[in-house]
C-alpha positions as CSV (number, residue, x, y, z in Angstrom):
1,X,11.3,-6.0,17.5
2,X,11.3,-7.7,14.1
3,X,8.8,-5.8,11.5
4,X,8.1,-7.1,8.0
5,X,5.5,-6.4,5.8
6,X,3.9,-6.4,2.1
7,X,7.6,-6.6,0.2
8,X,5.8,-5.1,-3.2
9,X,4.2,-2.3,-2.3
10,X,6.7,0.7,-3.9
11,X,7.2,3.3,-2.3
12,X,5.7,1.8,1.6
13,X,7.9,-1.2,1.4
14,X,9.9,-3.2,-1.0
15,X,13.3,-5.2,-0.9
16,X,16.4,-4.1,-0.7
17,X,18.4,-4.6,-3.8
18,X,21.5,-4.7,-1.7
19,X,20.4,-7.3,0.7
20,X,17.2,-9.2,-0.8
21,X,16.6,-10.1,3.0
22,X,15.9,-6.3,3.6
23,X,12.7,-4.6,3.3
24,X,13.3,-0.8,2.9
25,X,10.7,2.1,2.1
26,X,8.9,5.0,3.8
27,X,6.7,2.4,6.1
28,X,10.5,0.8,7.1
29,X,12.1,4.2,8.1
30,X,8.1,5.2,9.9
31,X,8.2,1.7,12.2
32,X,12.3,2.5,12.8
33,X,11.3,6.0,13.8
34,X,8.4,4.8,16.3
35,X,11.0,2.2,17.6
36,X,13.4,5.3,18.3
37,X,10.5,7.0,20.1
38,X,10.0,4.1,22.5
39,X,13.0,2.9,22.9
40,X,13.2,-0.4,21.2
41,X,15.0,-1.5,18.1
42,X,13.4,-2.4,15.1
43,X,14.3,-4.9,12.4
44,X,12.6,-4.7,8.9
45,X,12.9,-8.4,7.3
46,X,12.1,-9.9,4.2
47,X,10.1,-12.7,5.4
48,X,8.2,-13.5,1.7
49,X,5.1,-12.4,0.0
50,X,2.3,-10.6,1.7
51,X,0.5,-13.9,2.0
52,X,2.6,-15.6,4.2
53,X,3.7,-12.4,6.1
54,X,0.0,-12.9,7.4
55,X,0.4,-16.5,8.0
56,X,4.1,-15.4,9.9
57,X,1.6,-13.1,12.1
58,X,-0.7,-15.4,13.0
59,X,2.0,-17.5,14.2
60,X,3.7,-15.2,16.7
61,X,7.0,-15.4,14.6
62,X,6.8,-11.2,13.7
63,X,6.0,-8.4,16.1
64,X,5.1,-5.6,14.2
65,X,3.2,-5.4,10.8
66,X,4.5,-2.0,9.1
67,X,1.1,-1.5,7.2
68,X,-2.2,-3.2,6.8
69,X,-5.7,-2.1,5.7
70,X,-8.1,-2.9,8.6
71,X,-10.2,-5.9,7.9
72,X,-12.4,-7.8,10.4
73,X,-10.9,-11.3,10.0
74,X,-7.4,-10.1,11.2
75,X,-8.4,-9.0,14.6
76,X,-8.5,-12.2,15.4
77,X,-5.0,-12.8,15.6
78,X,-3.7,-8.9,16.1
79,X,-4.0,-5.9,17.3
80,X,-4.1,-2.7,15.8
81,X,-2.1,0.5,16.7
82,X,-4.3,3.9,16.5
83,X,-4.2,6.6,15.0
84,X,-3.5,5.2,11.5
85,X,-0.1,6.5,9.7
86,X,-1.7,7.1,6.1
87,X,-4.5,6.9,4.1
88,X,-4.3,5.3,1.1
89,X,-6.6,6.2,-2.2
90,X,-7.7,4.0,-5.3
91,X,-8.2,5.9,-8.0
92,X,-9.1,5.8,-11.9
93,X,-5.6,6.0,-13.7
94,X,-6.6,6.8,-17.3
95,X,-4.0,8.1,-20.5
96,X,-3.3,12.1,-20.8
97,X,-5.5,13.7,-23.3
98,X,-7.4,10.2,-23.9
99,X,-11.2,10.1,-24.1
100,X,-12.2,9.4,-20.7
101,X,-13.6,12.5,-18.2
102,X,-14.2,11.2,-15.1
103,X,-16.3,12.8,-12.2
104,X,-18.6,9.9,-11.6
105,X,-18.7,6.3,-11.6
106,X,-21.3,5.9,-14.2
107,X,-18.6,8.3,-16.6
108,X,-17.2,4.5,-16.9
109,X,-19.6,3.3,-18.2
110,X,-19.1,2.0,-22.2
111,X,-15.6,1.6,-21.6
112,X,-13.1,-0.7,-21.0
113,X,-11.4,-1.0,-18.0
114,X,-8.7,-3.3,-16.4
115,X,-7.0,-4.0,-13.1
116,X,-5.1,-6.5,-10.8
117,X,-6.7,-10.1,-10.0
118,X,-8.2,-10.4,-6.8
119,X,-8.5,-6.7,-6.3
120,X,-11.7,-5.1,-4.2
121,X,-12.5,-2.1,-4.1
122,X,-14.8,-1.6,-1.1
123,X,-18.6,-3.3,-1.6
124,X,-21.0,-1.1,-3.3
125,X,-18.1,0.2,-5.6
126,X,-17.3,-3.6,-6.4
127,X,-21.2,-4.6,-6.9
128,X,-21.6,-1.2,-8.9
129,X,-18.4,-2.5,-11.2
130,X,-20.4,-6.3,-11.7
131,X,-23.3,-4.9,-12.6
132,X,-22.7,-1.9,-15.1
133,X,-19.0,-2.4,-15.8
134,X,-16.6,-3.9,-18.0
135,X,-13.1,-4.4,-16.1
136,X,-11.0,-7.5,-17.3
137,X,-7.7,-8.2,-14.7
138,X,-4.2,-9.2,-15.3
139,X,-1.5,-10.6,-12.9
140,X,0.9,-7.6,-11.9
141,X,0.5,-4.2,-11.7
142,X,3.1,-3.7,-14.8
143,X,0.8,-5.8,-17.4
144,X,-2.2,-3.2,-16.3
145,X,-0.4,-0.1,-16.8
146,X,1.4,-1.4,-20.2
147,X,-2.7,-2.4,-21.7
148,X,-3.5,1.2,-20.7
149,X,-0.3,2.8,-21.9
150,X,-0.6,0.6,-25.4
151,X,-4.8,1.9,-25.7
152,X,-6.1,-1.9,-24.9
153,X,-7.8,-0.7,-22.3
154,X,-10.0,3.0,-21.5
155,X,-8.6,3.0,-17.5
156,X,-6.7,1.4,-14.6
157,X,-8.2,0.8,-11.7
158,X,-5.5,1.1,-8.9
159,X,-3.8,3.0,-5.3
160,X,-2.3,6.2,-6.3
161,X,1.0,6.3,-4.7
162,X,2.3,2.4,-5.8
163,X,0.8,3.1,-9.4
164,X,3.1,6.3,-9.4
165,X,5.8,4.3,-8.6
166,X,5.6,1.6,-10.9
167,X,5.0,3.7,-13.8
168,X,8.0,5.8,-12.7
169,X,10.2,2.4,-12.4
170,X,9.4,1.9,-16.2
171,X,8.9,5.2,-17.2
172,X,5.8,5.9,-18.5
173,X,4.8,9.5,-18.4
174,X,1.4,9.4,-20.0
175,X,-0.7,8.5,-17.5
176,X,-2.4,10.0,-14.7
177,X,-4.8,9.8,-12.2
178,X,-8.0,11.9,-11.8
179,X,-10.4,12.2,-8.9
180,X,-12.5,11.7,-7.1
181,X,-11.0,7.9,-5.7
182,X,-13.3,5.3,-5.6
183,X,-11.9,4.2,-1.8
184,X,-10.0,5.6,0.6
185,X,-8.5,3.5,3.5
186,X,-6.5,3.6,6.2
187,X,-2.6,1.8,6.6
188,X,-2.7,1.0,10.3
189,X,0.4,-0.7,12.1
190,X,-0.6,-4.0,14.0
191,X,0.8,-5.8,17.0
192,X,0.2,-10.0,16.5
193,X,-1.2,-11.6,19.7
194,X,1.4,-14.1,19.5
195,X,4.3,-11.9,19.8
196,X,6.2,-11.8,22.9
197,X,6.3,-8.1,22.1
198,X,2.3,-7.6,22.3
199,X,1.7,-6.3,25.9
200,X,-0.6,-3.8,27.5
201,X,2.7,-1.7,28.2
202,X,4.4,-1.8,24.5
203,X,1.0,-1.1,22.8
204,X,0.6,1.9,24.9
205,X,3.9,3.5,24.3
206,X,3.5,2.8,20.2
207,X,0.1,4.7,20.5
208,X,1.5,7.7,21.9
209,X,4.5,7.2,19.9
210,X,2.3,6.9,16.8
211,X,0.2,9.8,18.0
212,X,3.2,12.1,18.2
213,X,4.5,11.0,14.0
214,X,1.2,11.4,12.9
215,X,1.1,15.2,14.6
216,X,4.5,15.9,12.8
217,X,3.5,14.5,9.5
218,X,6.7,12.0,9.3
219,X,5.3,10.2,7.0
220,X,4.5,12.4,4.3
221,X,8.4,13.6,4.5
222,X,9.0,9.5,4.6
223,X,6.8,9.0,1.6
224,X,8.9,11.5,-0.7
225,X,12.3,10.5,0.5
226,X,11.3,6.8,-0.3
227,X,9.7,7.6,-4.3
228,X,13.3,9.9,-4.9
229,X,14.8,6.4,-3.5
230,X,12.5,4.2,-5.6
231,X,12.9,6.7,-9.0
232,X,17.0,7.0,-8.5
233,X,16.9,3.2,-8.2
234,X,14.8,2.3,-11.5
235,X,16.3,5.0,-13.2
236,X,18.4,3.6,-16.6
């Protein structure tokens, strides 16, 4: 089975710096595990951004998605594998002993926030964030922690685990996240109906296979083996 995914999405999935057509991470080794379960290899390729991974779906040409949020425009061309393998939270990142205290939403109100373009955050979060926030965006992920780190901007809007990483790949140590998140949502693994692989027989063994991680919490074990990775990798 070929798998692919979203290559920059540290510590899930990223490329391999030792072969750029590689995807490696804590999603990689979770679908390799489920693919030991049921018997069938599984190949974790580069196959380019996460927008054409969706368009590579859609076509057939990849049988397994290792990660995506559940949104109702992509059942229409796959299927998704139950239970989910993690749940994923966005949070408010903001700088240690700065002058944000966060509990609430409206606790952000007056200051200045900033996140990545093209980010949503769930409906009444994002209408809440029009109508009584100020939140400017940048490209990448790095730009929005360096204009918190540097005081240009109050908080970060961003998931938890990949903003851990990042900082960690360019060591910055004073920021954190505090709580409650403003979403949480589910990682799911998805079967394209295109794919040769997507029968009534194969999606039944991944959902027991998937039941049976999910009981033995693989992937939280996955998800620290992978940020050691990601930290020993990054580290100068």
């Amino acid at each position: 089975m070929l798998s692919t995914g979203n290559p920059e999405y540290p510590p899930y999935l990223w490329r391999d710096p030792d072969d750029e057509n590689r995807l490696i991470g804590a999603n990689a080794d979770f679908v390799q595990a489920i693919g030991k379960e049921i018997g069938i290899p599984v190949e974790v390729r580069y196959l380019g951004p996460w927008g054409r991974v969706q368009e590579e779906a859609k076509l057939g040409r990849v049988d397994l998605l290792a990660g995506a949020f559940l949104t109702l425009p992509r059942f229409d061309y796959m299927d998704y594998v139950y239970p989910a393998f993690r749940e994923t939270s966005t949070v408010i990142w903001v700088r240690k002993g700065g002058k944000v205290r966060y509990k609430k939403w409206s606790d952000l109100t007056g200051k200045s926030g900033v996140t990545v373009i093209n980010n949503s955050f769930g409906e009444e979060f994002d209408r809440y964030a029009k109508e009584s926030l100020r939140i400017s965006t940048v490209a990448t992920l790095e730009q929005a922690l360096a204009i918190l780190n540097l005081g240009r901007a109050d908080y970060l809007i961003y998931e938890e685990t990949p903003g851990l990483a990042i900082a960690a790949k360019n060591q910055i140590t004073s920021l954190q996240a505090v709580y409650p998140a403003i979403t949480n949502e589910n990682l799911y693994l998805t079967v394209p109906h295109k794919s040769p692989c997507n029968t009534a027989d194969i999606r039944s063994r991944l959902a027991k296979a998937m039941y049976k991680l999910d009981k033995q919490k693989v992937m939280d074990k996955l998800l620290e083996t992978n940020m050691e990775l990601w930290r020993k990798q990054h580290a100068k």
